[in-house]
C-alpha positions in Angstrom: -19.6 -39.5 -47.2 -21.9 -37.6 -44.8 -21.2 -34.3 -44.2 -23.6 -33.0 -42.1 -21.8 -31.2 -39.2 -20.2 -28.0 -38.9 -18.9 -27.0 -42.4 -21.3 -29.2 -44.5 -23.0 -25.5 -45.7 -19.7 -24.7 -47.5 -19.8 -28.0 -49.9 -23.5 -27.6 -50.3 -23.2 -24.4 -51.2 -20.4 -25.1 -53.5 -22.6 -27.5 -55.9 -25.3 -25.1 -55.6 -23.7 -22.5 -57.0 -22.3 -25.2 -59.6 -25.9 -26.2 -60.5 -27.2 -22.9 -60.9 -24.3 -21.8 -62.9 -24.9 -24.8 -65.4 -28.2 -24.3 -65.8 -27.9 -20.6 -66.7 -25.6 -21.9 -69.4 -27.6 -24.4 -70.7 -30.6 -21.8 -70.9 -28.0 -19.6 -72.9 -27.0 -22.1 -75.5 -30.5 -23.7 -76.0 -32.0 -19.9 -75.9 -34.7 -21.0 -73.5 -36.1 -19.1 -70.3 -33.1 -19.0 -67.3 -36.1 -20.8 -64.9 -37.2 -24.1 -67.4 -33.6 -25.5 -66.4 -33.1 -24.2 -62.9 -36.9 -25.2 -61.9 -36.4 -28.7 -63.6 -33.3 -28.7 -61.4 -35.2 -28.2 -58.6 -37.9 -31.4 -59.4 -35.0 -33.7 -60.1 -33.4 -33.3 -57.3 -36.5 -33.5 -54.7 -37.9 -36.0 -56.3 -34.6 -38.0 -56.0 -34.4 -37.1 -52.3 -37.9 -38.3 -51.7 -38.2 -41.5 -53.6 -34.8 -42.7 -53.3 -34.2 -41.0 -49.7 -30.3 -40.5 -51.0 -28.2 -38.9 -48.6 -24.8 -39.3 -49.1 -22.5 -36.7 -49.5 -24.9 -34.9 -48.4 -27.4 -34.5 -51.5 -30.3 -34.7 -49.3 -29.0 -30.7 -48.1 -28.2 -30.0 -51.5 -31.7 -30.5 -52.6 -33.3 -29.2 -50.0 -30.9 -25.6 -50.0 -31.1 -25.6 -53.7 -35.1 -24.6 -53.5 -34.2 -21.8 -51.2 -31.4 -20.6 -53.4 -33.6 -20.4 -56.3 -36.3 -18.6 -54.1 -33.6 -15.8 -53.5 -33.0 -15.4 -57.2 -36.5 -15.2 -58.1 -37.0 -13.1 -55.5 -34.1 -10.5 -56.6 -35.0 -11.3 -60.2 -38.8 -10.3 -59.7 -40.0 -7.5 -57.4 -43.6 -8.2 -57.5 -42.7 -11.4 -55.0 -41.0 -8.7 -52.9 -43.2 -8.1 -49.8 -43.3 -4.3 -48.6 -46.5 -3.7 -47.0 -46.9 -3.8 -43.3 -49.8 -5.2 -43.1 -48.6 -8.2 -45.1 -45.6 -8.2 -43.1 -47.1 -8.7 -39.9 -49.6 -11.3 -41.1 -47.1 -13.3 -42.5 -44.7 -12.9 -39.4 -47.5 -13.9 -37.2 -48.2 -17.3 -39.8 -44.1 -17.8 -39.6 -44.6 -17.2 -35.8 -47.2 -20.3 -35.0 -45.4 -22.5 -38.2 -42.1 -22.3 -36.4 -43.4 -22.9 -32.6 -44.6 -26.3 -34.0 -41.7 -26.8 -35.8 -39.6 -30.0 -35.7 -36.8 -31.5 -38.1 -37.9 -34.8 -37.8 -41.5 -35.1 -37.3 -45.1 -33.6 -38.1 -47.2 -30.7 -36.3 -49.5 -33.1 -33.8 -52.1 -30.9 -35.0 -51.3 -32.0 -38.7 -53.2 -34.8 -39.7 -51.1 -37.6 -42.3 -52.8 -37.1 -46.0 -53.7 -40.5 -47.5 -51.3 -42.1 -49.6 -48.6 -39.3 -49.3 -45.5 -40.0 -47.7 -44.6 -38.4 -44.1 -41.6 -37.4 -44.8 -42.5 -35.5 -48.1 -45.4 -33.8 -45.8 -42.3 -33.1 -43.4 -40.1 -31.6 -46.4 -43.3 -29.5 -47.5 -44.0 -28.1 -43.6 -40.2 -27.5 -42.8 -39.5 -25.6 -46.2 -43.0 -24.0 -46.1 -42.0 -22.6 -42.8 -38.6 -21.1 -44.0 -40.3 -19.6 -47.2 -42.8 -17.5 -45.0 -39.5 -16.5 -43.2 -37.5 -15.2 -46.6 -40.4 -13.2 -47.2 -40.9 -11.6 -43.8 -36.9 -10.8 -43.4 -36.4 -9.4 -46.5 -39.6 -7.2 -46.6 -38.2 -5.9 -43.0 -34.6 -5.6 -43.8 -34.5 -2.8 -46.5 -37.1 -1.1 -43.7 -35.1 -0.9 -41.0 -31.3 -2.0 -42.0 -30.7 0.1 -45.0 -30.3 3.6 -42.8 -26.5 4.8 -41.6 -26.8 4.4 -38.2 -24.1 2.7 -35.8 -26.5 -0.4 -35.3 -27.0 -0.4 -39.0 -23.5 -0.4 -40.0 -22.6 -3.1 -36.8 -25.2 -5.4 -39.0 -23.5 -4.7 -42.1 -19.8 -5.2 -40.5 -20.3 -8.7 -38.9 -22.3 -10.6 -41.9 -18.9 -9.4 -43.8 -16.5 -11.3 -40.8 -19.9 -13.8 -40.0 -18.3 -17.0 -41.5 -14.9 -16.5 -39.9 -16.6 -15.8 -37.0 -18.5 -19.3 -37.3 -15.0 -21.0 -38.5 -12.9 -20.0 -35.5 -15.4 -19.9 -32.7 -15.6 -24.0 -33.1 -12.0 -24.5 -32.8 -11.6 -23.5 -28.8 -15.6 -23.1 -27.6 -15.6 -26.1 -25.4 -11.8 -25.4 -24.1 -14.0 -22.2 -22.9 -17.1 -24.2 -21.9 -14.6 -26.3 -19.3 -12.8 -23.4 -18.4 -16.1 -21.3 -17.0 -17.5 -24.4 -15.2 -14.0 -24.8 -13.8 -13.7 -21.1 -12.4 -17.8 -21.1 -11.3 -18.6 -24.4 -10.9 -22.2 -23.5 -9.5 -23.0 -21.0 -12.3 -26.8 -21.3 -13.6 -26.9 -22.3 -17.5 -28.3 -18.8 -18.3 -25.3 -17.0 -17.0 -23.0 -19.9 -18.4 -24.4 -19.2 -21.8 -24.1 -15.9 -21.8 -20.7 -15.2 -20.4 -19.8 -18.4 -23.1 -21.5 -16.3 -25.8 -19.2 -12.9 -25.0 -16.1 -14.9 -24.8 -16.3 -16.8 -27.4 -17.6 -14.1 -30.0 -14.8 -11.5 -28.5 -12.2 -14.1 -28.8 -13.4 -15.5 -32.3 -13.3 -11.8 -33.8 -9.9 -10.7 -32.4 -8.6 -13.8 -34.2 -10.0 -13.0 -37.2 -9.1 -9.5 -37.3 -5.7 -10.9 -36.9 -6.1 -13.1 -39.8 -7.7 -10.8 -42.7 -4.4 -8.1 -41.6 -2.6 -10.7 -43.5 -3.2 -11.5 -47.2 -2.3 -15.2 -47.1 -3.7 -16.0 -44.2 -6.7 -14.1 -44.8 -6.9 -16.1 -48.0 -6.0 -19.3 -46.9 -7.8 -19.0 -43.6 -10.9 -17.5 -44.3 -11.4 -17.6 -48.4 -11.3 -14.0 -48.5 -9.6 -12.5 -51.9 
């Protein structure tokens, strides 16, 4: 009924992807632009998040994600919203910079001042997905800049978004067996080491196992969705 921890992503994504694909059919057999139906998807289901506050199995992600999703497309779909000059770059990094220092899931900016007669958690919605918009723009303006080239760093990019959700899978199934197991061998390490030496483990450990996994087609399959 509420799943909003760990693999929630996957089932949002899953009725996104449903969503979009419908309305891209229905723009096909009413002959009608592909963004009437996908941006009257997008109304809907906001204003059905905001006025009825409807979050069970998980709709409240599914609206929120399904904005974002359609800002990719648009953004593939249209290269004048494609940010590639420096300048812009580095003002908008700078806005995303201060939006995200004052950034908080479930409250307002104390700076922000409440707008008469307009809910505080729509104002929320607006700042939170505001924030995240400026930071599409700013990533993919910088990433065709600087990850697009063959070098070794490049390609390490490249390789781990491929292996990034196995990686996420598998980590969660024995991180705190190696949380307890570092605060058992040095009990007086500082957090910062602690995290650290938790991150290494569990990333070596996580991608070893999932190495193992896509050698096999099944369990590659099964295991990790791969086909």
């Amino acid at each position: 009924m509420y799943p909003d921890s760990y693999f929630w992503f996957l089932w949002v994504l899953f009725w996104i992807c449903c969503i979009f694909t419908f309305c891209k059919w229905l723009s096909d057999k009413l002959e009608i632009e592909e963004l009437v139906p996908i941006s009257m998807a997008c109304v809907a289901l906001m204003g059905i998040m905001v006025a009825l506050d409807v979050r069970v199995f998980g709709f409240q992600f599914l609206a929120y994600y399904f904005l974002f999703y359609t800002l990719g497309y648009c953004i593939h779909r249209f290269p004048i919203l494609q940010v590639k000059k420096n300048v812009m770059l580095a003002t908008l990094g700078m806005v995303w910079l201060f939006m995200a220092w004052f950034w908080n899931m479930h409250e307002l900016p104390s700076w922000m001042p409440a707008i008469p007669h307009v809910p505080s958690t729509l104002l929320q919605y607006a700042y939170r997905g505001f924030t995240a918009a400026i930071a599409i723009f700013v990533l993919l303006g910088v990433a065709p800049k600087t990850l697009n080239g063959k070098s070794l760093l490049n390609k390490s990019f490249a390789h781990l978004g491929v292996v990034s959700l196995g990686l996420y899978v598998v980590h969660l199934s024995f991180i705190g067996w190696i949380k307890d197991s570092i605060q058992a061998l040095i009990p007086a390490i500082s957090d910062s080491l602690a995290i650290v030496l938790l991150f290494v483990a569990s990333f070596a450990s996580s991608y070893i196992i999932v190495k193992l996994l896509t050698m096999n087609k099944w369990a590659s399959r099964i295991m990790l969705g791969k086909i």
